[in-house]
C-alpha positions in Angstrom: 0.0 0.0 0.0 2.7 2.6 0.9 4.7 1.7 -2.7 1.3 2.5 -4.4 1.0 5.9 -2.7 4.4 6.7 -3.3 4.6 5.2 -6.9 1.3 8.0 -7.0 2.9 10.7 -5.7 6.1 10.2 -8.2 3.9 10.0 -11.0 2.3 13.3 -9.9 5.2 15.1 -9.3 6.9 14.4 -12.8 3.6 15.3 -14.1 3.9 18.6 -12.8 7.4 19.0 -12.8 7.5 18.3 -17.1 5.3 21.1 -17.8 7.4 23.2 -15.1 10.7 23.2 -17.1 9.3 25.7 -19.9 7.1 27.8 -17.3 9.0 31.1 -16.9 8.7 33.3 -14.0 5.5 35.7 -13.5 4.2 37.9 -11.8 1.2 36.4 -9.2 -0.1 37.2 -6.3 -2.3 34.5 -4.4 -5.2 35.6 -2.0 -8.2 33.7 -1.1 -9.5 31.2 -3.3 -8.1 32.4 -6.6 -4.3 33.7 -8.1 -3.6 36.7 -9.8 -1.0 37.0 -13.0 0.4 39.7 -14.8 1.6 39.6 -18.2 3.6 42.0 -20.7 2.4 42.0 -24.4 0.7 43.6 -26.8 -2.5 41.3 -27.7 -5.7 42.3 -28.6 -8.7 41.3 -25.9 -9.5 37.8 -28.1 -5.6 37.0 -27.5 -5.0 37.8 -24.2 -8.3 35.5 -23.3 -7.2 32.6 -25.1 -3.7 32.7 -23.5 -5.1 33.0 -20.0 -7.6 30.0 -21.2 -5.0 27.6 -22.5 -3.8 27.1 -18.6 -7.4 27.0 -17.3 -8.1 30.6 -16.5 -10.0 33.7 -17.9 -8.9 37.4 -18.3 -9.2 38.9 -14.4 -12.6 39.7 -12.9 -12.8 43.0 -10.6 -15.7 42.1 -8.8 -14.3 43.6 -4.8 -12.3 46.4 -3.7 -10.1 43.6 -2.2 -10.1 42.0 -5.9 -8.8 45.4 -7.1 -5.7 45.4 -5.0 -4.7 41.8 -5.2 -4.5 42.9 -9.1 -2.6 46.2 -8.5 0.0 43.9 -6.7 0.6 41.2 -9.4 0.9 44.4 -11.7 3.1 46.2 -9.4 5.5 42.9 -9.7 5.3 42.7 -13.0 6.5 46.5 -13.5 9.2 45.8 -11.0 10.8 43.0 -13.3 9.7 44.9 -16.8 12.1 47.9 -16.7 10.6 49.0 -20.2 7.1 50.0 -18.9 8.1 52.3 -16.7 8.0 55.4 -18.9 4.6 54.8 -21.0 1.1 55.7 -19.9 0.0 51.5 -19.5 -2.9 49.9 -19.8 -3.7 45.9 -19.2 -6.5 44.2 -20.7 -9.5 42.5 -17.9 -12.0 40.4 -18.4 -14.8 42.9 -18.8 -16.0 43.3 -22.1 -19.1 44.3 -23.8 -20.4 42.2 -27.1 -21.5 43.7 -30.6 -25.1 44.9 -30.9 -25.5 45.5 -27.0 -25.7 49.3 -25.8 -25.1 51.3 -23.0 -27.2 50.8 -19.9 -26.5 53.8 -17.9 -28.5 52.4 -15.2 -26.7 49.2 -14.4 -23.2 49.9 -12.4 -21.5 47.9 -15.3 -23.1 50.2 -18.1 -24.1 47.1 -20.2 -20.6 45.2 -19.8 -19.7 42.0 -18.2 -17.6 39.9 -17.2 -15.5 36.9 -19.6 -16.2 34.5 -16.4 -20.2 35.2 -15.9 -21.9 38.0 -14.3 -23.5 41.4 -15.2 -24.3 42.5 -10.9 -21.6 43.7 -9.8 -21.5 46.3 -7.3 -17.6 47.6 -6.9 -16.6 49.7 -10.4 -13.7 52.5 -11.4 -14.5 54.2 -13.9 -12.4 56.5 -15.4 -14.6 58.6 -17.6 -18.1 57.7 -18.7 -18.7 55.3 -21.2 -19.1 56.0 -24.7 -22.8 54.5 -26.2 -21.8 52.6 -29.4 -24.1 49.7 -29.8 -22.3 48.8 -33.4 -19.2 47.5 -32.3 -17.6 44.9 -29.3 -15.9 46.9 -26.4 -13.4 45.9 -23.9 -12.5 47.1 -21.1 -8.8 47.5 -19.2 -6.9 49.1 -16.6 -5.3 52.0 -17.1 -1.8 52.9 -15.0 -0.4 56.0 -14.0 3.0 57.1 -15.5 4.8 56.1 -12.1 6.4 53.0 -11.3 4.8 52.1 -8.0 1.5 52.6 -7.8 0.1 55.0 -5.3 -1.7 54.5 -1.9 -4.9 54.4 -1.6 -5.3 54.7 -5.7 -6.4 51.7 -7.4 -6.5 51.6 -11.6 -9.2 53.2 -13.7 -11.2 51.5 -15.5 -11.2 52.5 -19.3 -13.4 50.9 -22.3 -12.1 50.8 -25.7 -11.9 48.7 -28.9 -10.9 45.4 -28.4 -8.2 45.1 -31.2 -7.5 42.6 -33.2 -3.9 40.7 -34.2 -3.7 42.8 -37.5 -4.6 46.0 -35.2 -3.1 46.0 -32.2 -4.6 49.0 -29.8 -2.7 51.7 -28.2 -1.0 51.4 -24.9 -1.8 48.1 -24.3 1.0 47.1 -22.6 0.0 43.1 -21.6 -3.2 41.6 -19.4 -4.2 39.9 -15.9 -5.3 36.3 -15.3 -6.8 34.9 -13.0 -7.3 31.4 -11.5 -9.4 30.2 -9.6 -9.1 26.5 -7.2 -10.8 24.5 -4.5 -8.7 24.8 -2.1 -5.3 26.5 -0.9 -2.6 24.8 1.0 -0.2 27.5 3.0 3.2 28.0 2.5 5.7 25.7 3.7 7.9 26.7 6.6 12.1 26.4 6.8 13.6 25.4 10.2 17.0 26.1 8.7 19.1 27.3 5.5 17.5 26.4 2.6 15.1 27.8 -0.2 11.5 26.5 -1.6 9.9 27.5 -5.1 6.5 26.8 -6.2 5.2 25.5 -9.3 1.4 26.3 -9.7 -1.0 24.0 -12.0 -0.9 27.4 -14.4 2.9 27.0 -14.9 3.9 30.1 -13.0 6.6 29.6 -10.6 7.6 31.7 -7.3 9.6 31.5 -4.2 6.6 33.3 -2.4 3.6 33.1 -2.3 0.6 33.9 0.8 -0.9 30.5 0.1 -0.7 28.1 -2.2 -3.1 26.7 -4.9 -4.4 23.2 -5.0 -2.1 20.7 -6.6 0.9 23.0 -7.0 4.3 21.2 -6.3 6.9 22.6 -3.9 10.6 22.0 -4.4 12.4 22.5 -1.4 16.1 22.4 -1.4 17.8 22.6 2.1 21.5 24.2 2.7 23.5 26.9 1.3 24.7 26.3 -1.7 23.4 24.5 -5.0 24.5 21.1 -3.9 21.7 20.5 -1.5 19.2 17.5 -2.2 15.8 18.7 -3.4 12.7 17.3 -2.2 8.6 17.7 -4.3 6.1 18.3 -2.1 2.1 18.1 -3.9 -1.0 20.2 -1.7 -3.4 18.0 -1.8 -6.9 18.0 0.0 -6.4 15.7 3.0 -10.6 16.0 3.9 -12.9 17.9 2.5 -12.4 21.6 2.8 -9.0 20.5 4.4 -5.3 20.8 2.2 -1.8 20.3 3.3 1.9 19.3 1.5 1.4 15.8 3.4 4.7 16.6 5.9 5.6 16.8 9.5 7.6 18.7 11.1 10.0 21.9 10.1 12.0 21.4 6.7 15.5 21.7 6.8 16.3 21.8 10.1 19.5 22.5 11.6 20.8 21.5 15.5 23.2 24.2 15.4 20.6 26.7 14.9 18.0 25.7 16.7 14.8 27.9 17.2 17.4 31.1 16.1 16.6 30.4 12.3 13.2 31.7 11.2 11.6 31.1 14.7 12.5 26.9 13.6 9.7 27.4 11.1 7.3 27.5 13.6 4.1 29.5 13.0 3.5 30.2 17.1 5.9 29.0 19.4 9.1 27.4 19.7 10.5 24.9 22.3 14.5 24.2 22.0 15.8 21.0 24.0 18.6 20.4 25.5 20.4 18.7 23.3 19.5 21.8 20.8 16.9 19.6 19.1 13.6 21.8 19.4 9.7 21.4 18.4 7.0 23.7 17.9 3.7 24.3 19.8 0.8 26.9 20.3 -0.2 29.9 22.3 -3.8 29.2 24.8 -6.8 28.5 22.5 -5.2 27.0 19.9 -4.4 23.6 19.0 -1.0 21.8 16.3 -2.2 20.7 13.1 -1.0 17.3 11.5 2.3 19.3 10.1 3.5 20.1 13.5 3.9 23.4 12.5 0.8 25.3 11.7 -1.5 26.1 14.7 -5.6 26.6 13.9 -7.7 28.0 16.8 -10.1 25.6 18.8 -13.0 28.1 18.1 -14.3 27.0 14.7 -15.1 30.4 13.3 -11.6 31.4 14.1 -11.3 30.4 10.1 -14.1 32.5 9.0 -15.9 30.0 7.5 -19.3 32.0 7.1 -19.2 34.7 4.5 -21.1 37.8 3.0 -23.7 38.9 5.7 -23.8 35.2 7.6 -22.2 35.1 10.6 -20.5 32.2 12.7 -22.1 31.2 15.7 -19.9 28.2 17.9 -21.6 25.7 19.2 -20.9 24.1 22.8 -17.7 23.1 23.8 -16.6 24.6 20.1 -17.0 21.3 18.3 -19.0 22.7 15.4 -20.3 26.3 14.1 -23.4 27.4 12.6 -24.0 30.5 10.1 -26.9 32.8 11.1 -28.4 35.6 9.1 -29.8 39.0 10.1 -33.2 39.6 9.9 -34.6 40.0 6.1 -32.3 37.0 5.0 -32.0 33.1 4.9 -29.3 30.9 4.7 -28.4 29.5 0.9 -27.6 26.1 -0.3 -24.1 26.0 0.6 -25.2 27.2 4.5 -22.5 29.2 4.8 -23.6 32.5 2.8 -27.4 34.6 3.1 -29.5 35.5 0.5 -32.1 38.5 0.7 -35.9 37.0 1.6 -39.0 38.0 -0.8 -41.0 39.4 1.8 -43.9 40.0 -1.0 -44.5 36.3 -1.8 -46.6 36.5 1.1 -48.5 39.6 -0.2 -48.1 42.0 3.4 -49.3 45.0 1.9 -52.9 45.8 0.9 -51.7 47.3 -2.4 -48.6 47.7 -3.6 -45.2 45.4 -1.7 -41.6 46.3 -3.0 -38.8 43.9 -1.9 -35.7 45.6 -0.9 -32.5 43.7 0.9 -33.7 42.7 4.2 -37.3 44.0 4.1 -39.8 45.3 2.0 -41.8 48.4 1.5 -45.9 49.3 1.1 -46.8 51.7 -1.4 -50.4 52.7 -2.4 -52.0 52.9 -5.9 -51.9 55.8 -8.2 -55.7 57.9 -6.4 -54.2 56.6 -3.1 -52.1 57.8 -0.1 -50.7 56.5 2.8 -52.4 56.8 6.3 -52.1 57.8 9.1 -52.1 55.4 12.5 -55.6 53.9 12.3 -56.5 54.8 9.5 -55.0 51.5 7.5 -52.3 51.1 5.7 -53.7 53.3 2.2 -56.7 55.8 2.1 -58.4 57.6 -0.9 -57.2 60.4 -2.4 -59.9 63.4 -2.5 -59.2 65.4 -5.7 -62.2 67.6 -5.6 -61.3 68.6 -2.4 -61.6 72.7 -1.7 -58.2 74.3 -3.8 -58.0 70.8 -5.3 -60.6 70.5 -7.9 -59.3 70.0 -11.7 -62.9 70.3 -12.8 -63.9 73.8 -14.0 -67.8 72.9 -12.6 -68.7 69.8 -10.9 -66.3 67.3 -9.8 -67.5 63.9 -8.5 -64.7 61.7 -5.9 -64.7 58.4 -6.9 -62.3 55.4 -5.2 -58.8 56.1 -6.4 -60.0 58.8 -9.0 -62.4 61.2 -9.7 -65.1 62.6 -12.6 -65.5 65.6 -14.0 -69.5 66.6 -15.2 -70.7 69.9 -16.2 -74.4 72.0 -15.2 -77.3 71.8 -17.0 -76.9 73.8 -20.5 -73.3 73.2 -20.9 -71.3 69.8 -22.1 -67.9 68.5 -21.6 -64.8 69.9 -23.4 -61.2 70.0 -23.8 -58.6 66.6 -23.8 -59.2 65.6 -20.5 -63.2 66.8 -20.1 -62.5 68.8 -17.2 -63.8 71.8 -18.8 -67.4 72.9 -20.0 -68.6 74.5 -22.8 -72.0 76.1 -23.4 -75.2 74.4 -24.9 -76.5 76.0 -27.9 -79.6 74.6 -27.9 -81.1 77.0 -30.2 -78.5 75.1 -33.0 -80.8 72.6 -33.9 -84.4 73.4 -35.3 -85.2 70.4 -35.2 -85.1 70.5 -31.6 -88.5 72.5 -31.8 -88.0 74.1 -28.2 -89.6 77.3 -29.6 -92.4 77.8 -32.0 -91.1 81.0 -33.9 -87.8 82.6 -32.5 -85.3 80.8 -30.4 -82.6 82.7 -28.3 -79.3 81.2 -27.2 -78.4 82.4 -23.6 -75.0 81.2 -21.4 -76.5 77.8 -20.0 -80.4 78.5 -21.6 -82.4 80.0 -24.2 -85.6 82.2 -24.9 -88.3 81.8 -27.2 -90.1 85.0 -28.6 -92.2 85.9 -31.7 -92.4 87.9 -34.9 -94.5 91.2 -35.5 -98.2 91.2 -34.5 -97.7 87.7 -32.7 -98.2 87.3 -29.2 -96.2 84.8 -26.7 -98.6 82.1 -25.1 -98.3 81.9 -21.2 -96.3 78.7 -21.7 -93.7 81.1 -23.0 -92.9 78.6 -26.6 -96.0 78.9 -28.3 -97.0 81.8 -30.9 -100.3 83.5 -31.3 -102.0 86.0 -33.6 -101.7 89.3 -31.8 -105.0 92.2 -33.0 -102.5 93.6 -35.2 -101.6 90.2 -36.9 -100.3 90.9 -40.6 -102.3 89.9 -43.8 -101.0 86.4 -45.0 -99.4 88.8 -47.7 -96.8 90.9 -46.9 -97.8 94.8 -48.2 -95.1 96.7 -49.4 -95.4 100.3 -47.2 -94.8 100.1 -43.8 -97.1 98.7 -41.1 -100.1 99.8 -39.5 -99.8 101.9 -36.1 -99.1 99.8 -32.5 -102.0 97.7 -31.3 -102.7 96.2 -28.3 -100.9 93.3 -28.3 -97.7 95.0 -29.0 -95.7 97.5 -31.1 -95.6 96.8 -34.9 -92.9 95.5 -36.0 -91.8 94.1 -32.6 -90.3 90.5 -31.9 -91.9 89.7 -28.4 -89.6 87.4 -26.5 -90.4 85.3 -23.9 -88.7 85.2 -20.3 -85.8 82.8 -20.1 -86.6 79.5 -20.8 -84.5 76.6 -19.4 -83.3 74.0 -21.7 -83.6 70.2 -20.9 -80.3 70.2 -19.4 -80.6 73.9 -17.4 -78.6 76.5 -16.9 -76.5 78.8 -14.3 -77.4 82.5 -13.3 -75.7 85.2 -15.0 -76.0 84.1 -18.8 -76.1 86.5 -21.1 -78.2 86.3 -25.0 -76.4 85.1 -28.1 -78.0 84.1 -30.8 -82.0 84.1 -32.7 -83.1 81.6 -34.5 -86.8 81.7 -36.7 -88.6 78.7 -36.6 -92.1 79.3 -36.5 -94.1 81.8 -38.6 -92.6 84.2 -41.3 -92.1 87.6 -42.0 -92.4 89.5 -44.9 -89.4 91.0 -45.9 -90.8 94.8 -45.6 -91.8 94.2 -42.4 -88.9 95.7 -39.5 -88.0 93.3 -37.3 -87.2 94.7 -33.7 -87.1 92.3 -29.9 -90.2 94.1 -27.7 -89.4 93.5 -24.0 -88.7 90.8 -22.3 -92.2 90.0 -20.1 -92.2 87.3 -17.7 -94.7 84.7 -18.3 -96.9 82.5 -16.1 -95.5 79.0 -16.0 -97.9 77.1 -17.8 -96.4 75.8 -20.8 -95.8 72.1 -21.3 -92.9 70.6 -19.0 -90.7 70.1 -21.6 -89.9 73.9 -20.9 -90.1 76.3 -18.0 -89.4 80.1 -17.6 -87.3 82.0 -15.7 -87.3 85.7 -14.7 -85.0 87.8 -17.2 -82.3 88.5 -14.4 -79.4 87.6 -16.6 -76.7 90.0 -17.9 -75.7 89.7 -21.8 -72.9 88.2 -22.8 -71.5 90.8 -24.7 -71.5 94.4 -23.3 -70.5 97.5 -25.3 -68.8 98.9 -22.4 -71.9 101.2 -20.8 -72.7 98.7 -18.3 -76.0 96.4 -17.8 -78.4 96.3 -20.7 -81.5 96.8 -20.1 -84.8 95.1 -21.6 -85.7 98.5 -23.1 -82.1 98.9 -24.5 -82.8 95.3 -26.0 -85.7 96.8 -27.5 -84.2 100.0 -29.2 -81.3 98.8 -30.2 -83.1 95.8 -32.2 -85.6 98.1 -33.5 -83.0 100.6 -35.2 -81.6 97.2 -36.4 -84.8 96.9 -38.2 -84.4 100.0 -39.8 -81.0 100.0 -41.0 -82.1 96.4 -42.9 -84.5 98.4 -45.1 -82.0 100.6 -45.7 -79.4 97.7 -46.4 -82.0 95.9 -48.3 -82.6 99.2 -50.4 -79.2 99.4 -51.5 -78.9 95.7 -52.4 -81.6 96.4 -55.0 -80.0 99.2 -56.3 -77.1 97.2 -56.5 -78.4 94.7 -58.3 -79.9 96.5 -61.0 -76.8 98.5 -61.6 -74.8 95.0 -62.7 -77.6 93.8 -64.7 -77.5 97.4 -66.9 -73.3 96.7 -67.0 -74.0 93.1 -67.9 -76.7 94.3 -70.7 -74.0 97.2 -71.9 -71.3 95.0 -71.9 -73.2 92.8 -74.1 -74.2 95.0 -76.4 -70.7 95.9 -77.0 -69.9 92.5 -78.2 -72.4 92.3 -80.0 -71.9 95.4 -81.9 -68.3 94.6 -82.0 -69.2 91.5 -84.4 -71.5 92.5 -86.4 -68.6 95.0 -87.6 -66.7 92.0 -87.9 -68.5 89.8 -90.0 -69.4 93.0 -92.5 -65.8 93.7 -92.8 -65.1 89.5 -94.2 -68.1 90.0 -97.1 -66.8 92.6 -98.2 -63.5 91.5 -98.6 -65.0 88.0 -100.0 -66.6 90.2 -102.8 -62.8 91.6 -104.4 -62.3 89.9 -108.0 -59.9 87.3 -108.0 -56.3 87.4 -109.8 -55.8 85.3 -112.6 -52.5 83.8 -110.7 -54.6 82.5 -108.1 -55.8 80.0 -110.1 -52.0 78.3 -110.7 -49.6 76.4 -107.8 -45.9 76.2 -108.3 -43.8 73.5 -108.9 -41.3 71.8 -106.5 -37.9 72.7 -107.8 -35.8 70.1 -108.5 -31.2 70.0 -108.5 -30.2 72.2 -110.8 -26.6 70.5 -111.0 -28.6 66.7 -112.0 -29.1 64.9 -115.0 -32.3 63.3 -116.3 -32.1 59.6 -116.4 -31.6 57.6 -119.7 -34.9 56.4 -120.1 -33.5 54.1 -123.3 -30.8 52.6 -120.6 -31.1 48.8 -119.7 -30.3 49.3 -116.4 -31.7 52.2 -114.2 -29.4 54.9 -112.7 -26.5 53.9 -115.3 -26.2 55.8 -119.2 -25.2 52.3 -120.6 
């Protein structure tokens, strides 16, 4: 059994150590879980990825602050040993890269980029300007150096995007890239008790002579003494138990009696014990306990090792033989049981409206028509928009749950994109309608009715009826016969205000007349008498109202009166006769134009047509009766009609 397990480990080792003899030094720094690398080199982003691919790696991931400066280290090496970057503004290709035909998300912390290894969430960024939106082409990102050799405290490198390149088209300043590994496990560094030097050969063929820890399966050779002569001996970290690796030795390497616990502390983590006979051993301080290696000490509280990360934290159990990860409130353990994830709180619906998750709790909102309460009064309560100062209706507004509706009075309708405004009713616009017998007048919210010379109003204020001084069925063409009873001649009597089937607020003012019930002959003048306030008994289709409303349009004297209605509409009447008067006129002076102008023509071709017989009637010259001849070449022959063959003399 032991020659199996050592044939094993011989067979491991030259299978690490074959690959090892090309590997050249490079700079890496090893933290964690995961090893950094720094190369020089100009490559395009496709290049650099393959290379850090070929030995079971991708281009670096920034995901952490901490990240960040594990990579400004293995860069920091690498400048150290590359005396030729020293003087150039550098920039190193990482894995974050954005692919053709995807654009700019400002909103994201990663713009729209992400990263060669999976993942587009990451928090931590360094951006160095903003990023350009170009959706057309693939992007890549890198870190860009400052001029000076070491790099600065407390500055980590900016993060600038660019085009990725390509092998024919190298980009600018791109002075090489960073890898990174990641492994299971990590074995730490072997210790010295004496003279002697150790360099380690990682499963991505870099080598070092110091490293933090050391990856999974790497191979230490450890060659004690001085000088070159010393015997070498190939360690392999291995994973003893799960979660558990070590180089599978006991004890200090390389130790020497002579020095004793004077030479690196006998390559003892803690403590040190010489012996008498200047043999010595190592042990550990209170609360901790020797490992297998007899060198490394691990604390006997098992969260000493952090084992819980992110937000979980380690909990010992009794007597410290196990630990447990708890979670704050808002969280739950994940599947490994060592990490917490955020808890949807709104799976379980908790708020009467609206839930919103957010890391570690959640958050109520109402609907749009809805606010949030007050103690008591629940969680969300209506919103009153036609409150007092509040209203967006310009007449009536109506609360409803979560909203609200605008209407309008009686003798106005809706108006405007939203119908929070109202317009006026005409009702008089359709005579169809038949709200008045004769004349119907449009007022703000209402109408009137009223009638024509030598009618009378009925008491239902609509109707129309012969007045003593009715007109003859034919209209006469003087003037009309003096005032009767029933009115003035040539007065329109006009009822009160009648309300239309939809009503009407106070304070209208009169618009418009419109005749539909008897006519008038033209000669007849048309004047409004005054308004008289009828009796209400008219059909119910139509009521009256007392004539207390202002007109509309003023002419800057104040209030109009119902005898100022009456005057002004009378010397209306008048000035029509006169306007009709003229129209007449009018009229008969285009006709006499039309019939002059006519004549005119007329005249005008009857000269015409004399003038053409007469000229028809001159004799005719004898030459008239000949035509000319086409002329013909004058420097051509006439053809040989006696020759045998046409066109030709013989």
């Amino acid at each position: 059994m032991a020659t199996s397990a050592a044939l094993l480990l011989v067979l491991l080792l030259l299978g690490q150590l074959g690959p090892a003899a090309g590997a050249r030094r490079a700079a890496v720094v090893c933290a964690g879980s995961a090893c950094y690398t720094a190369h020089a080199g100009k490559l395009s982003a496709a290049e650099a990825q393959l290379h850090c691919s070929r030995n079971g790696g991708n281009l670096a991931t920034v995901r952490t602050e901490a990240e960040a400066w594990h990579v400004q280290r293995a860069l920091a090496q690498l400048l150290q040993s590359e005396a030729g970057l020293e003087a150039r503004n550098r920039k190193f290709w990482i894995g974050l890269q954005r692919e053709k035909g995807k654009c700019l998300d400002p909103r994201l912390p990663l713009k729209g980029f992400s990263w060669v290894g999976g993942g587009e969430d990451t928090l931590f960024t360094n951006w160095h300007k903003e990023v350009r939106n170009s959706c057309t082409s693939r992007r890549c990102v890198s870190l860009q150096l400052p001029l000076s050799p070491q790099p600065q405290a407390g500055s980590l490198p900016k993060w600038s995007e660019g085009p990725c390149g390509s092998p024919s088209i190298p980009v600018s300043n791109i002075e090489g890239f960073v890898c990174k590994f990641s492994f299971k496990g990590m074995c730490q560094p072997l210790a010295l008790g004496g003279p002697g030097r150790i360099n380690y050969t990682t499963p991505f063929q870099a080598t070092s002579s110091s490293l933090e820890v050391v990856p999974f399966a790497s191979v230490a050779t450890v060659a004690c003494g001085d000088g070159d002569q010393g015997q070498e001996q190939h360690f392999l970290c291995r994973e003893k138990a799960p979660g558990v690796f070590d180089w599978g030795s006991s004890g200090p390497l390389c130790v020497s009696p002579g020095s004793g616990c004077s030479f690196n502390h006998g390559g003892c983590q803690q403590v040190c014990l010489e012996g008498g006979d200047g043999s010595f051993r190592c042990g550990c301080g209170p609360g901790f306990r020797l490992l297998d290696d007899l060198v490394t000490c691990e604390s006997r509280n098992p969260c000493s090792s952090g084992p819980c990360s992110g937000m979980a934290t380690c909990v010992p159990e009794p007597h410290w033989e196990s630990f447990a990860c708890r979670c704050p409130q808002g969280y739950q353990l994940d599947a490994s049981q060592r990490d917490c994830v955020d808890v949807d709180e709104c799976q379980a619906s908790p708020c009467p409206q609206e839930c919103v998750n957010v890391p570690g709790g959640f958050r109520c909102e109402c609907w749009v028509g809805y606010e949030l309460g007050g103690p008591g009064e629940g969680a969300c309560r209506d919103v009153d928009e036609c409150a007092p100062g509040r209203s967006p209706c310009a007449q009536d507004c109506t609360n409803t749950a979560g909203s609200f509706h605008c209407s309008c009075a009686e003798g106005y309708v809706p108006a405007g994109e939203d119908g929070a405004q109202c317009q006026d009713l005409d009702e008089c616009a359709d005579p169809g309608r038949g709200l008045c017998d004769s004349l119907c007048l449009n007022t703000e919210g209402s109408f009137r009715c009223g009638c024509l010379p030598g009618w009378e109003l009925g008491p239902d204020g609509v109707s129309c009826a012969p007045g003593p001084t009715a007109p003859a069925p034919v209209a006469s063409p003087g003037p009309p016969p003096g005032r009767g009873a029933g009115g003035r001649a040539g007065e329109v009597v006009v009822s009160a205000p009648v309300a239309s089937p939809t009503g009407a607020p106070e304070g209208a003012s009169a618009e418009a007349v419109a005749t539909e019930g008897p006519s008038l002959a033209p000669n007849y003048p048309v004047t409004l008498a005054a308004l008289d306030v009828q009796a209400p008994s008219g059909p119910p289709g139509a009521r009256m109202e007392p004539s207390t409303r202002h007109p509309r349009a003023t002419t800057g004297r104040g209030e109009n009166t119902d005898e100022d209605f009456t005057a002004r509409h009378g010397d209306e009447g008048t000035d029509g006769q006169k306007l009709l008067l003229f129209y007449i006129l009018g009229t008969v002076v285009a006709i006499l134009l039309l019939l002059a102008l006519a004549l005119g023509l007329l005249v005008y071709r009857k000269r015409r047509a004399k003038k053409h017989e007469e000229k028809e009637k001159k004799p005719q010259n004898t030459a008239d009766s000949y035509s000319w001849a086409p002329e013909r070449a004058e420097g051509r022959a006439l053809e040989n009609q006696y020759s045998p063959t046409p066109g030709t003399d013989c």
